[in-house]
C-alpha positions as CSV (number, residue, x, y, z in Angstrom):
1,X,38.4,21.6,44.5
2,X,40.7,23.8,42.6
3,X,43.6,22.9,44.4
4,X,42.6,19.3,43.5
5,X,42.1,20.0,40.1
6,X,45.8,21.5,39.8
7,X,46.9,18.5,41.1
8,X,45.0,16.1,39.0
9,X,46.2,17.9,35.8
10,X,49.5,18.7,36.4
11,X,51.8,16.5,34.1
12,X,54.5,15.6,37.3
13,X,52.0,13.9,39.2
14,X,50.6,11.6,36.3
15,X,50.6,8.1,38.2
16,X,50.8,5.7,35.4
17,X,51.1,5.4,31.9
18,X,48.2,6.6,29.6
19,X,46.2,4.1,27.8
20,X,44.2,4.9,24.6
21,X,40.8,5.7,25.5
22,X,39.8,6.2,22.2
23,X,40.0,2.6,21.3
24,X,37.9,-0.5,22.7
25,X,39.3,-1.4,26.5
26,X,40.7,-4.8,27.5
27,X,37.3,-5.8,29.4
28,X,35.3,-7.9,28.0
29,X,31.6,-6.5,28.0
30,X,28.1,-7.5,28.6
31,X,25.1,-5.5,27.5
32,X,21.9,-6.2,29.7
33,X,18.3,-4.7,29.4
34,X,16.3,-4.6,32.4
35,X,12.1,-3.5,32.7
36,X,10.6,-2.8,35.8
37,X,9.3,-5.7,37.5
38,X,11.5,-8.5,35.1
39,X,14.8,-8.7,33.5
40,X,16.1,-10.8,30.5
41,X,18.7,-12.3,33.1
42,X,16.1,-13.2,36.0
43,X,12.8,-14.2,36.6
44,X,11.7,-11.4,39.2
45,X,14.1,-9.0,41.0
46,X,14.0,-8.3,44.9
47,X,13.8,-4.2,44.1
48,X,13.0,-3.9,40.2
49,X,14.3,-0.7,39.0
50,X,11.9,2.1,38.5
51,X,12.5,2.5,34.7
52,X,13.8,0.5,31.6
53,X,17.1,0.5,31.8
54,X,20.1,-0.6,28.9
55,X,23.5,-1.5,31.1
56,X,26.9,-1.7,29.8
57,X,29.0,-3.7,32.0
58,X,32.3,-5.7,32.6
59,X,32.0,-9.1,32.8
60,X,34.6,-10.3,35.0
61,X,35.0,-10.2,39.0
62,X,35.8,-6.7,40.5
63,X,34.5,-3.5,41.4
64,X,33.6,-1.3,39.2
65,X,33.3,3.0,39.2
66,X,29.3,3.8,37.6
67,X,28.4,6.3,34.8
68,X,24.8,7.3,34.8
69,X,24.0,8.1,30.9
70,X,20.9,10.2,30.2
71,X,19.6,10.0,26.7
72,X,19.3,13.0,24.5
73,X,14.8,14.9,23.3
74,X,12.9,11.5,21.9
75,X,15.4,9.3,22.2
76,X,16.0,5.9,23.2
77,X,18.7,4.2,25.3
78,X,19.4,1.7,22.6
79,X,21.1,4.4,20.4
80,X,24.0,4.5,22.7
81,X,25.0,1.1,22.8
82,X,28.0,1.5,20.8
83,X,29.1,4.6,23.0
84,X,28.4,2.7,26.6
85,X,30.1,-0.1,25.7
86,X,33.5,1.8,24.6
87,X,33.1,3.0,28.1
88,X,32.7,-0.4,30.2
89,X,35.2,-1.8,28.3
90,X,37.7,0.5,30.0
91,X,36.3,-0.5,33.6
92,X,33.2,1.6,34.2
93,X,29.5,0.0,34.7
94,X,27.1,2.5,32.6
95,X,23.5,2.5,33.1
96,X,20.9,4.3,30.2
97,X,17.5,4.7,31.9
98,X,14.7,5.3,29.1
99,X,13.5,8.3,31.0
100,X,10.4,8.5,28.6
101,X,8.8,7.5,25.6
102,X,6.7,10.8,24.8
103,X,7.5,14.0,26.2
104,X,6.3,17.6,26.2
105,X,8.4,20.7,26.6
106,X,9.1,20.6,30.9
107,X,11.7,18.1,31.7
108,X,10.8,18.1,35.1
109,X,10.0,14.7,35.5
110,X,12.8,13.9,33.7
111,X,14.9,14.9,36.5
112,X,12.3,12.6,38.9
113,X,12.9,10.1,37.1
114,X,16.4,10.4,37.1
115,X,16.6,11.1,40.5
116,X,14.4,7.9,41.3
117,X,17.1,5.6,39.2
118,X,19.9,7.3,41.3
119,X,18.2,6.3,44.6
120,X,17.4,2.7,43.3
121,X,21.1,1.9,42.7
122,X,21.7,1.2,45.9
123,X,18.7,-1.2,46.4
124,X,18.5,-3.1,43.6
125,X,21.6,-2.9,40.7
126,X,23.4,-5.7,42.4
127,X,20.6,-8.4,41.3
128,X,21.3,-7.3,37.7
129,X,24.8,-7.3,37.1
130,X,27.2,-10.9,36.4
131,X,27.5,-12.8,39.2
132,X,30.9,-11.3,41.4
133,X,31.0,-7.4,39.8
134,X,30.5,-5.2,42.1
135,X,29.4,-2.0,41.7
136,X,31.3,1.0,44.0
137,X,28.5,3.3,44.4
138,X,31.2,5.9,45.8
139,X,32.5,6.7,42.6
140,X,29.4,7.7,40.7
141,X,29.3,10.0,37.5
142,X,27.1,11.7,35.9
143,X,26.1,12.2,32.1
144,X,23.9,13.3,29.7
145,X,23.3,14.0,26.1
146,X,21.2,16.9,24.4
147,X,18.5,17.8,26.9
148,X,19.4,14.9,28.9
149,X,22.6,16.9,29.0
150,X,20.0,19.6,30.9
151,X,18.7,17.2,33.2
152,X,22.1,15.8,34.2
153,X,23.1,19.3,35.0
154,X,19.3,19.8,37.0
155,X,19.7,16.6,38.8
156,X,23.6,17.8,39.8
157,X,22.2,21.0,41.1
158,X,20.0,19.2,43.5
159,X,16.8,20.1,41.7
160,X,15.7,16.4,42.6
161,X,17.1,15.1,45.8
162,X,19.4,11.9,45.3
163,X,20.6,9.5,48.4
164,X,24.3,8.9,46.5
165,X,26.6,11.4,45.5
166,X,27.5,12.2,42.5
167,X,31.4,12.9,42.5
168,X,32.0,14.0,38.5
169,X,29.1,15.2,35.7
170,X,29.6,15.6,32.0
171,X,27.5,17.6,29.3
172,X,27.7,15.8,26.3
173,X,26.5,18.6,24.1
174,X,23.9,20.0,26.5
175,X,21.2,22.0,25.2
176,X,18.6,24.0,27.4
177,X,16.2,25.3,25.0
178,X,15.3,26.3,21.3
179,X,16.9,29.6,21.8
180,X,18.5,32.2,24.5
181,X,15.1,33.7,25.7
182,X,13.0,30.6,24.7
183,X,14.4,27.8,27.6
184,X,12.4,25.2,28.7
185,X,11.1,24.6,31.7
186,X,12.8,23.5,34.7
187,X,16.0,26.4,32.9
188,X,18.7,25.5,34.3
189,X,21.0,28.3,32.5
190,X,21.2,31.5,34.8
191,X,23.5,33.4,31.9
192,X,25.4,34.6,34.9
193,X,29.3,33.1,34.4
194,X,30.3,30.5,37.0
195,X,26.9,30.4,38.4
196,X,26.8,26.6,38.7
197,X,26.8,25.6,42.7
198,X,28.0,21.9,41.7
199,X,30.6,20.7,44.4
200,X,32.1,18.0,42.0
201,X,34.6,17.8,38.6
202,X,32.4,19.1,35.1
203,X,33.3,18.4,31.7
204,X,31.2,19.7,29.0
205,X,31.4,18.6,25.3
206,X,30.6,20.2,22.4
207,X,29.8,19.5,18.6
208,X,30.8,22.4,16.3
209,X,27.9,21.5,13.8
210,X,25.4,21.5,16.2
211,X,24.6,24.9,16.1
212,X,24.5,24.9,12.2
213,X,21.0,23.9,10.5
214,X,20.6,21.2,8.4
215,X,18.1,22.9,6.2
216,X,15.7,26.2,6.3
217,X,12.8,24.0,7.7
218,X,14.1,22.6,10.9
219,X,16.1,24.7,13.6
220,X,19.7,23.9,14.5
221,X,19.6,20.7,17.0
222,X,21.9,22.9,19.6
223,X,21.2,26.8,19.1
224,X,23.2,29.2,20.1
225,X,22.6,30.9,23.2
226,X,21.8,27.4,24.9
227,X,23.8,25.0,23.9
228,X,27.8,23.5,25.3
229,X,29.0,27.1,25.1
230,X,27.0,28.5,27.5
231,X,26.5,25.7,30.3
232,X,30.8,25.5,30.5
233,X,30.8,29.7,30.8
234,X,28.7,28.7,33.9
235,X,30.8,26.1,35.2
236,X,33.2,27.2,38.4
237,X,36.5,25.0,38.6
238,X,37.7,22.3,38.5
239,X,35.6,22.0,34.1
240,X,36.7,21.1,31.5
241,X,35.7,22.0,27.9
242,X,35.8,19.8,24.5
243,X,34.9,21.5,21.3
244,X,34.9,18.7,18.1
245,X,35.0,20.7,14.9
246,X,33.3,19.0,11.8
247,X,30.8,16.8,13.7
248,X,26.8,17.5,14.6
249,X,25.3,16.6,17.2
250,X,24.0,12.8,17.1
251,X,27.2,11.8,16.5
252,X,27.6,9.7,19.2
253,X,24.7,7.5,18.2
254,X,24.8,3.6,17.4
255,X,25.7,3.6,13.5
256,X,22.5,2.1,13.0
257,X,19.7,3.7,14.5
258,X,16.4,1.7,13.9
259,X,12.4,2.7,14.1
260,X,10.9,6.2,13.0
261,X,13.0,8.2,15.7
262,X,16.3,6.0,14.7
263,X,15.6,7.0,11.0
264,X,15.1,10.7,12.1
265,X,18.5,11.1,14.0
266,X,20.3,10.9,10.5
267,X,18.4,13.9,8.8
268,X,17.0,16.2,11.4
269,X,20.9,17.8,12.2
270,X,23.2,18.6,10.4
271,X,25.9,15.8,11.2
272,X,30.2,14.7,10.1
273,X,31.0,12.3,7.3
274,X,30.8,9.7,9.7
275,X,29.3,8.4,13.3
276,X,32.3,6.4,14.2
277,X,34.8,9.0,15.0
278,X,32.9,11.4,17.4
279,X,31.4,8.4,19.1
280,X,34.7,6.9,19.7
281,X,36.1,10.4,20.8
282,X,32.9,11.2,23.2
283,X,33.7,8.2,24.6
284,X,37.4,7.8,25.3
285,X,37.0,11.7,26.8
286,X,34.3,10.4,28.9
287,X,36.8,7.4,30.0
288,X,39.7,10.2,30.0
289,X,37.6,12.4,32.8
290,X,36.5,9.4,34.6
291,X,39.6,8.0,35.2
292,X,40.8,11.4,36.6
293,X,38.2,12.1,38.8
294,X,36.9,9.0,40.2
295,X,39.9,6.9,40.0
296,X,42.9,9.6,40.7
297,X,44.5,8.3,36.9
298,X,45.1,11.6,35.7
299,X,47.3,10.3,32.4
300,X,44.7,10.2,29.7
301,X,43.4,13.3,30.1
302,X,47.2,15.4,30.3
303,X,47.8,13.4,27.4
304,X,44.7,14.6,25.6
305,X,45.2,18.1,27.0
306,X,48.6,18.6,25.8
307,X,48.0,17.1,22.3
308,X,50.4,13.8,23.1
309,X,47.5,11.6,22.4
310,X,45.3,11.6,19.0
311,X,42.1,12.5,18.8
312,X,39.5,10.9,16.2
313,X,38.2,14.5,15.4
314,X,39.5,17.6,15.1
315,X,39.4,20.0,18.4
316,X,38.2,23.8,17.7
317,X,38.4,24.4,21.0
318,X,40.3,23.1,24.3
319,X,39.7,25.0,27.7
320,X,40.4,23.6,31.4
321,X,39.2,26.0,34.5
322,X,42.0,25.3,36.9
């Protein structure tokens, strides 16, 4: 994988020219919502999926790479709709699973769950999508944000068995705990470096407010000691490693977040001027790493790499294990 990894980044071998990821695709998109046992689209389903799911999708004939999303502690799917339809407008079919509603301090059947909605993909996703797109379940990613972030990782280190593969997995400010010491349960941090047994492409991102308290009665949404930093110090090669200075991290939500918990994400972290900016950055990297891993299109990334393209946000921190 290393080998590959030099080849996929090095600037001779780019295959075609680099689009800008950070701005809405050329595919025209369709946002579905399916329950278990009904969809808005259908009547019944022959295999219903196994959780509510929100699905970003192209809506023209082709085949189309897949991006698993996994929602961030007490959040729904819905606040991501901005951020998965950047995404499938650039060619990628993204599912959000609601993995929960209520949930406690283990997130181990959050990985179940995410595991189940792996193994239904190939039984049932098919029914949902526009008649003549086609998903290719061989080029399958993997993503999460927050602790979802932790359960992407969990699910990646085969901590729940899935019948795909998962070929690429991004961290989208991962957080596996309230503090170092203070994990919950499944951890999934060792604190030994390059500990991660993952036989596929990582890309981790991280917000440089995260880490920063809004005020003295709530903690910092992504503490030290568990949060981006520490997951990517345990990634092997071929990672990848995004550090965005001045934004928090529910950045990458909808603008509008509705309901109690939708009110919540705007003053529980500390958080940038503005939503738009880091959502549209977390999701052209997102496009950026997907097109070099699953689709061998290695020019958006160089070009983010070597500073050719512009960012939204400002980076503190760029680092590539090649």
């Amino acid at each position: 994988m290393a080998s590959h990894l030099t080849g996929v980044m090095s600037s001779s071998t780019c295959s075609t020219t680099a689009t800008n990821v950070f701005e809405i695709g050329k595919h025209i998109t369709v946002l579905l919502r399916a329950e278990p046992g009904t969809c808005t689209t259908k009547s019944s389903l022959p295999v219903p999926p196994p959780l509510q799911l929100l699905i970003a999708t192209p809506s023209e004939a082709g085949e189309f790479p897949l991006l698993l999303l996994l929602h961030g502690y007490l959040l729904y799917n819905s606040f991501y709709s901005q951020l998965i339809q950047h995404i499938a407008s650039h060619g990628f079919i993204v599912l959000a699973p609601q993995l929960y509603t209520v949930a406690g301090p283990d997130s181990s059947e959050e990985i179940n769950s995410a595991a189940a909605v792996t193994n239904w993909l190939s039984k049932g996703l098919h029914d949902l999508l526009p008649p003549h797109v086609r998903p290719n379940l061989s080029k399958l990613g993997l993503a999460g944000h927050s602790r979802g972030g932790k359960t992407a990782f969990a699910l990646a280190l085969r901590k729940a068995s899935t019948s795909l593969k998962f070929s690429a997995l991004i961290g989208i400010d991962p957080v596996d705990g309230m503090d170092k010491g203070k994990q919950t349960p499944p951890p999934v941090l060792t604190y030994v470096p390059h500990s991660f047994d993952l036989d596929m492409a990582v890309m981790v991102i991280g917000s440089g407010l995260g880490e920063v308290k809004r005020n003295p009665l709530f903690p910092p949404c992504a503490p030290k000691g568990v949060n981006h930093e520490d997951f990517f110090k345990e990634c092997r090669e071929p990672a990848c490693y995004f550090l965005a200075k001045d934004y928090g991290h529910l950045d990458m939500l909808d603008d509008e977040t509705n309901g109690i918990r939708g009110k919540a994400t705007h003053c529980l972290c500390r958080n940038g001027k503005s939503r738009e900016p880091m959502r549209r950055f977390v999701g052209g990297i997102v496009i950026a790493f997907m097109k070099a891993y699953l689709e061998g299109d290695n020019s958006s990334l160089i070009s983010i790499r070597d500073g050719h393209a512009t960012a939204p946000v400002e980076l503190q921190n760029v680092e590539f294990l090649v």
